[in-house]
C-alpha positions in Angstrom: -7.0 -6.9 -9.9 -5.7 -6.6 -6.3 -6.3 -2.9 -6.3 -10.0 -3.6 -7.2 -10.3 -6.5 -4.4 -9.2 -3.7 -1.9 -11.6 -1.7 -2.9 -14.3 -4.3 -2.3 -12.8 -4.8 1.2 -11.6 -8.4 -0.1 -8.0 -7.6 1.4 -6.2 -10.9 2.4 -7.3 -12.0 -1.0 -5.2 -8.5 -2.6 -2.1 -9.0 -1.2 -1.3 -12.0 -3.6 -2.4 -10.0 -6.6 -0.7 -6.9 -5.3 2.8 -8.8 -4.8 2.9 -10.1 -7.8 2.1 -7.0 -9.6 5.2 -5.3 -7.8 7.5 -8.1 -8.7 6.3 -7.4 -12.3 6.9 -3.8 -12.3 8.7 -2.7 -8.8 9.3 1.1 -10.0 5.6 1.2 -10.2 4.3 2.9 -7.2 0.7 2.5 -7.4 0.5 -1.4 -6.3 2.9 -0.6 -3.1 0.0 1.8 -2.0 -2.7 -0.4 -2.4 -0.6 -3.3 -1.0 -0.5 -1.1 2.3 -3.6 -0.5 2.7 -4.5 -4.5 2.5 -1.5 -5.2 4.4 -3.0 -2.4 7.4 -6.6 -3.8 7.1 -5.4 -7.5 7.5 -3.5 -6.6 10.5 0.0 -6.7 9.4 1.2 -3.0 10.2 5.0 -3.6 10.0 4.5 -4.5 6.4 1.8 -1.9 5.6 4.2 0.5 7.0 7.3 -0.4 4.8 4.8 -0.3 1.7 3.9 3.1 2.4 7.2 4.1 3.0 8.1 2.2 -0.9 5.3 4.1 -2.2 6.5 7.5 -0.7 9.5 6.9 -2.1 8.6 5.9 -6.3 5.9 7.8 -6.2 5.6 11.8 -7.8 5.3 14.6 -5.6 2.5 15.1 -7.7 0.9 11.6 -7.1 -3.0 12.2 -5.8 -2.9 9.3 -3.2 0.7 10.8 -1.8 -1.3 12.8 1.0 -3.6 9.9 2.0 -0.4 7.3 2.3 1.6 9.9 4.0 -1.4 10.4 7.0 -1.8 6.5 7.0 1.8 6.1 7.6 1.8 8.6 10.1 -1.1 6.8 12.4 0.6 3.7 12.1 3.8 5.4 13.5 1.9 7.1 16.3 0.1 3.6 17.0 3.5 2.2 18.3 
């Protein structure tokens, strides 16, 4: 559900949704990228930044949406 109110640009509303789907299943990494992406677009770049870096680290070095976090986490760096 939160991922899909991201999508929809709804992202204060995901970051409820998205937190309690990590505290369901925290090895998940799927919800820690989405989270960080509502977490960025809401303004709160510390946190989107420390979701990334969760997602980064459960996710595969497979995972399709590893090369997208990994460039938003890098201009949230730069933007310091």
């Amino acid at each position: 559900y939160g991922s899909t109110l991201v999508v929809t640009g709804q992202h204060a509303e995901a970051v409820a949704p998205l937190k309690k789907a990590i505290d369901l299943e925290p090895l998940y990494a799927a919800p820690h990228a989405a989270l960080g992406v509502a977490l960025e677009r809401t303004g709160d770049k510390a946190a989107a930044t420390a979701a990334y870096e969760r997602f980064l680290a459960l996710a595969s070095r497979r995972d399709p949406q590893r090369n997208a976090v990994t460039q938003r986490l890098g201009a949230l760096r730069a933007a310091r």
